[in-house]
N, C-alpha and C positions, 0 to 999 in steps of 0.2 A: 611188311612188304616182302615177297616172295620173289628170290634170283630171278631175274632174266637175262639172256641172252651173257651167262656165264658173269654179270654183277653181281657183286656184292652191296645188296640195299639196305640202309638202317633200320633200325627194331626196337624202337621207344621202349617193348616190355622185357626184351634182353639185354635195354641199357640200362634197363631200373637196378637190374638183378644183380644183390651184395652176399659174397660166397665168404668163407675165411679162408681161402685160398693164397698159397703164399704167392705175392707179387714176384713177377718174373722180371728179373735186369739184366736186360743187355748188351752189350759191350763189342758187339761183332759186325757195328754199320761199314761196309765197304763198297763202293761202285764197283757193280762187276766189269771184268775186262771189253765184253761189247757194246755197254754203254759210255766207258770213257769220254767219250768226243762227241757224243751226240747234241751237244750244243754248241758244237764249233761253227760259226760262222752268222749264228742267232741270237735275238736279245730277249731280254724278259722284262715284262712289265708286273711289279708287285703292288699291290692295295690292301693294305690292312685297313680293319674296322675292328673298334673295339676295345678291350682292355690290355693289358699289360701283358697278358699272358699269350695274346694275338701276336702281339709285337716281336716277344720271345720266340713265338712257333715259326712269324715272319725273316724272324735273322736265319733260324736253322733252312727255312726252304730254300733262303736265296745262298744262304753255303754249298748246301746239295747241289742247285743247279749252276753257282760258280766252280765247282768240283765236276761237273758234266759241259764244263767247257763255254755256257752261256755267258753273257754280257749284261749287265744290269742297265737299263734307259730309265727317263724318267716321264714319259708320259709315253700311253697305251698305243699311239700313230706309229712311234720308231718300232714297237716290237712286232716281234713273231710268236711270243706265248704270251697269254695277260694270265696273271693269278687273281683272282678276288679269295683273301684270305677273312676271311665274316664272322659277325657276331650273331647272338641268337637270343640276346637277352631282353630286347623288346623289338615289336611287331614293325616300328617304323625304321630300324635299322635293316631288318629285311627288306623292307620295302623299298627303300633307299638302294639296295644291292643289286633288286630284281632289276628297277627301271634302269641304273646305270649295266647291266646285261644290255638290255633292251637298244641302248644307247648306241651300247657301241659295237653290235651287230654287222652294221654296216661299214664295220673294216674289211668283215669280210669279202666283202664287193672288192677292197682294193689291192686284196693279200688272200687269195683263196687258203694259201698254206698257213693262216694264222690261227693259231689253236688258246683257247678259250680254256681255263681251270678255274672250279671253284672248290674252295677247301675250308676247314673251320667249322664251328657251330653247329651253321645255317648246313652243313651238309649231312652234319647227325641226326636230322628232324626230316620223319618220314613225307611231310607235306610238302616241304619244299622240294626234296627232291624227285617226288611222285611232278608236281609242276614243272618243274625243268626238264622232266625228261618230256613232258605233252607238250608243252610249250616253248621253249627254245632249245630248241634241237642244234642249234650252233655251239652249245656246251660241250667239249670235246671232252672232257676230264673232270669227276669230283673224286675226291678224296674226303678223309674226316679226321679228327682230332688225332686218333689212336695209330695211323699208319704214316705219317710224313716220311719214316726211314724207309716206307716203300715206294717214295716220287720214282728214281730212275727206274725201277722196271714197268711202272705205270705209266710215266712217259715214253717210254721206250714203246709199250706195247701201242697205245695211242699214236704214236707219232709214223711209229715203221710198219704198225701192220693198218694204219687206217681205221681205226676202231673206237666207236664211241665207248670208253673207258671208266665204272666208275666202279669203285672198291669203300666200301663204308665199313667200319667194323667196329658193333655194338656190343662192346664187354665191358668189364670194370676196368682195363687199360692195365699195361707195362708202363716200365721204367727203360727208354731207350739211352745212353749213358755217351756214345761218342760219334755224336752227331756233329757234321761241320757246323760253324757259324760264322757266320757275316756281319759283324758287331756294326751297327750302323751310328752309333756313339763313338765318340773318342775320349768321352770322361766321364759319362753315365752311362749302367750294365744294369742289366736287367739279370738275375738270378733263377731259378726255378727250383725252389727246396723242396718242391712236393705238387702232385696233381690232383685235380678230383676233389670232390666230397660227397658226405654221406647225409648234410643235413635235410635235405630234400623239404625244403621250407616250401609250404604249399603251390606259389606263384612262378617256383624258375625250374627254368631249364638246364642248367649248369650241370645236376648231375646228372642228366639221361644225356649231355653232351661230353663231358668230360670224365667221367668213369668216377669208381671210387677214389676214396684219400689214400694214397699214395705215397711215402714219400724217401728222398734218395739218402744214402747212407751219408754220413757226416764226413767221411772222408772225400766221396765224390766232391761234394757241393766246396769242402775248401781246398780243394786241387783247384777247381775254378777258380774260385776266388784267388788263389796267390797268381793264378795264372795272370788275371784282371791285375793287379796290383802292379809286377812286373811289367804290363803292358803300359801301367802309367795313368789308371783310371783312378779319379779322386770318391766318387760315389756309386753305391752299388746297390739295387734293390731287392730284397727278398721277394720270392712270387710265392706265390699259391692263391687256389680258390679260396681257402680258408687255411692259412699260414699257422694260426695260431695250434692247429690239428696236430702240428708237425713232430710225429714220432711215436705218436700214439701206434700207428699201424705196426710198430720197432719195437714196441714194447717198453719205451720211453717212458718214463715215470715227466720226467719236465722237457721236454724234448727241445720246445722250442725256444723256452729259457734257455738253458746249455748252449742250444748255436747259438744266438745271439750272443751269446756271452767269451763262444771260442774266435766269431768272425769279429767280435769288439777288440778281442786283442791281437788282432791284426794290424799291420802300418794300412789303413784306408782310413778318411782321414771323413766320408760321411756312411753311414749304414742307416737303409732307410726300409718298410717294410707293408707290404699289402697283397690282400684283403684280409682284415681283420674280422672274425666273428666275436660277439660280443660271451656267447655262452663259454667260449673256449679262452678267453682271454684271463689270464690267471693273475694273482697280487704277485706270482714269482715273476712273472717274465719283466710285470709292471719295473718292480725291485731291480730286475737288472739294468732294462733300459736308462732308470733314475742314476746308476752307479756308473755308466760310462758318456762321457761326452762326445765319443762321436755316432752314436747310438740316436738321430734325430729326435728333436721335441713335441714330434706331428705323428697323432694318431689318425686313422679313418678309422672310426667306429659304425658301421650302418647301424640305425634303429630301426628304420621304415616306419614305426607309427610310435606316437605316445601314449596308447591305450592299452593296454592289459589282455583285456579280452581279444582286439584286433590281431595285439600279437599272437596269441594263442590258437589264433584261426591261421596266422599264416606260416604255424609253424616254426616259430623262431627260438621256442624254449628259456626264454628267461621271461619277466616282466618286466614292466617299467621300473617297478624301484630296485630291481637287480642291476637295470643297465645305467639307474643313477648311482648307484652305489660304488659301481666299476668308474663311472664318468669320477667321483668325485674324489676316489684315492690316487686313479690316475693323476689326477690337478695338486692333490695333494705331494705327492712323492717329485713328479717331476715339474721342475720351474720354468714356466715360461711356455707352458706346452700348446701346443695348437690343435682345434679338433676340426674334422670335416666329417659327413656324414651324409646318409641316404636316405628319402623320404617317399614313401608310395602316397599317392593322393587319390581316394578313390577306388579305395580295395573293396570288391563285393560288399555289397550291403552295410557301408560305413557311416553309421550317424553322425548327424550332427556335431551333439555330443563326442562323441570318438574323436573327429576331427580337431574337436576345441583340445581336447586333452593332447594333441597333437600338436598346437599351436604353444599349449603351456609347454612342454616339455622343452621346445623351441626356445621360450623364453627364459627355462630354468638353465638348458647349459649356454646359450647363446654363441653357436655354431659359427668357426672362423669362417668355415664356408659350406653349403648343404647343397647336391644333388636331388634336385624334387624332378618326381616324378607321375604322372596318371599312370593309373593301371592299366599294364598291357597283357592282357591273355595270351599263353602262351600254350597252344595246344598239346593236350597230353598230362598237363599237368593237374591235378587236382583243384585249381581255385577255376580255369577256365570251365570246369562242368556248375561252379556256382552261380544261383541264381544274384542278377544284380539289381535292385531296384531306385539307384542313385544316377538318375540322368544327370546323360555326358556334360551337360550344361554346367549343372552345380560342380562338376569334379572339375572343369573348367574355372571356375568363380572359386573352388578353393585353393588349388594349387597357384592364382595369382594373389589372395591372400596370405598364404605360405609364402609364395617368392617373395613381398613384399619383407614379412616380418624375418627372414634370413637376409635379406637385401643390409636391415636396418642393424641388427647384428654384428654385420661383415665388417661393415662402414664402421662403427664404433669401433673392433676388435683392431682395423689398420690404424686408427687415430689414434689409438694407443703407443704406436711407435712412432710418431713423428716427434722428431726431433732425437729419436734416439739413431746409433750407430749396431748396425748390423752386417753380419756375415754373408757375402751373396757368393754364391759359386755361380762363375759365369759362363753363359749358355752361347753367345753371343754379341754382335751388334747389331744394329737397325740398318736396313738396307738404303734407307733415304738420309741417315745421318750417324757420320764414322762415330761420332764421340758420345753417342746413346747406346749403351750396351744392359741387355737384362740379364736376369739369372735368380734364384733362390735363395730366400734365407734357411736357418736351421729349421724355424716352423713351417717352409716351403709356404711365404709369399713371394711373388713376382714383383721382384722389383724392377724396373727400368733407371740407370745413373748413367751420368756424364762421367767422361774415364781419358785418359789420353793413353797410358800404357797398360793396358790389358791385353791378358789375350787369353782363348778359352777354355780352363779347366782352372783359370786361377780361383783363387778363393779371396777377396778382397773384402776390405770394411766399407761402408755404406754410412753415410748419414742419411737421415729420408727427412727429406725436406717437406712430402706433401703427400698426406696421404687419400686414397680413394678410394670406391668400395671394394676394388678386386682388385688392384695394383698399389704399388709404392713407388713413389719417384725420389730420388735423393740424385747424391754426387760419392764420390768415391776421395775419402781422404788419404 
């Protein structure tokens, strides 16, 4: 897409583009002096969609705009700017974004000055925003993954000069390093040890969204962290598109073994970590996580398919019996471990056959819990120019198949703890009843207990009285 009217619009084949360019970090985010107060006297409405690394982008906007003097509300009616901060990983997530647009258009009627932002993903992907700009023209404001440290002058420009405002910029991405945040946990932190990647597995979007692998020096990332720990947070999560990458781009021989290994001997008392590639995931980092106890016992492993060939089409570089061989040392080394995982249903031209091997592999680790998904095209990318000749029906009839046999899995893998005593760091209580409080074990199930004195970041023992396919219920001894 080609600037107009001084935008800056996305460029799918300038986001593909991987140079050996040394990544650039920055260290010099400041509100300039004339936008100080430009959110004095306004609230902000924020909407994330999406994964964890949404979340993270979501703390830093709403630091930015509590540092420009804004207020945070919580539903779209009280504000004066709505953020949709969006995912791009599948089509019905867009879609979900577009029509909530659509939705709430009609503020506009009751607040001409309310200005409209969309940011994330969904704003790196030349179709959407070629759409938004023909079609809803009440969009005051996109941004995209790579410039969130540029909100205040984008605002500023939107806001003061009246200007439909959008700035996309399609490169392999910086490391911006001291950006406010707005921690919206009080004892779970979201971490960011690295951006991007470079596996461009035939189906996603991630890297023409998110730039290349990237990631921040070891001293940044535990500055934060002690920062977290003093603040009093009990568990912390490493981010990345593909965490496991981390420091290759450093020239890191183990990279992300070693942090894990420097943030273990930290006083934090859980260290948790995602999104895992299976190619990248090494017997060392395996090894360390096995060596420390508060290193959690829950992996997400995505496979997407059980077939060999399948994978090979989508890109994912290993086989099946590579990612059973990682599955099974894993199990081996560390005890008590819990797996969760990704499944596409319905990739281009998927047989029968393919499918079933798909269903064995199901059965061979038998997943504490599995993400299934149909294939969503994702414009731009290589699998969406594939022909498909597997009506939506049968991909329908297989992913409730799939749901079924992970259903029966789940169910087994929680029976497994009843009657045992486990660790739940507690997230809360139920609004309808004080003495029901949930929260996580170390394999991160949900348990719901009965409790009289908690309160939230404890870490309490659990008996589980009863268990169900996707919860645990006990009591608190």
């Amino acid at each position: 897409m080609k600037k107009e009217n001084n935008w800056n619009l996305p460029n799918l084949k300038l986001a593909q583009m991987r140079t050996k360019d040394k990544v650039k970090v920055e260290k010099t985010f400041a509100i300039p002096e004339n936008m100080m107060n430009i959110g004095a006297g306004r609230k902000f409405y924020l909407r994330t969609y999406g994964c964890q690394a949404n979340e993270r982008d979501g703390e830093s906007i709403a630091g930015i705009l509590e540092q420009l003097e804004f207020t945070q509300v919580q539903t779209p009616q009280e504000a004066d700017l709505i953020i949709f901060n969006t995912c791009a990983v599948r089509k019905n997530a867009e879609d979900k974004v577009i029509g909530e647009l659509g939705h709430l258009k009609k503020l506009k009627l009751i607040n001409p000055d309310l200005m409209f932002a969309l940011c994330g993903c969904m704003a790196q992907e030349e179709d959407v925003v070629d759409l938004i700009i023909k079609k809803h023209r009440h969009i005051d404001l996109i941004f995209g993954t790579h410039n969130i440290h540029r909100l205040p002058e984008l605002l500023y420009n939107a806001m003061m000069n009246k200007e439909r405002t959008i700035e996309v910029f399609s490169k392999e991405g910086d490391v911006i390093e001291n950006l406010p945040v707005k921690r919206f946990g009080t004892h779970k932190a979201w971490v960011n040890i690295m951006y991007g990647c470079d596996k461009f597995c035939t189906y996603c979007i991630v890297p023409y969204t998110r730039g290349k692998e990237r990631s921040r020096e070891l001293e940044d990332i535990m500055q934060e962290i002690h920062v977290l720990i003093a603040e009093g947070f009990k568990e912390i999560t490493l981010l990345g598109q593909n965490v496991n990458a981390y420091g290759k781009d450093l020239g890191l021989e183990n990279g992300f073994a070693d942090l894990m290994e420097s943030v273990a001997k930290c006083d934090i008392p859980r260290i948790r970590f995602t999104t895992s590639h299976p190619y990248d995931f090494t017997k060392e980092m395996v090894d360390v996580i096995a060596k420390y106890d508060n290193i959690m016992p829950f992996m997400h492993l995505p496979v997407q398919s059980g077939d060999s060939d399948m994978l090979k089409i989508m890109g994912r570089r290993y086989s099946v019996e590579q990612y059973k061989e990682l599955f099974d040392y894993i199990n081996e080394k560390i005890k008590n471990c819990s797996f969760s995982t990704d499944i596409i249903v319905g990739f281009p031209n998927e047989s029968k056959e393919q499918f079933q091997r798909t269903l064995d592999l199901v059965d061979y680790c038998k997943f504490d819990n599995a993400f299934t998904f149909i294939y969503s095209p994702r414009e731009g990318t290589p699998a969406a120019k594939m022909e498909d000749n597997v009506p939506f029906e049968e991909k329908q009839e297989r992913l409730q198949r799939l749901m079924a046999k992970t259903n029966v899995h789940a169910s087994a893998k929680n029976l497994a703890w009843q009657g045992k005593v486990v660790k739940v760091l507690v997230d809360g209580m139920s609004k309808k009843n004080k003495e029901i409080y949930s929260g996580y074990t170390e394999q991160n199930k949900l348990v719901n207990f009965t409790a009289t004195d908690v309160k939230v970041g404890d870490i309490v023992e659990v008996k589980i009285n009863e268990a169900k396919t996707w919860t645990l219920d006990g009591e608190k001894i």
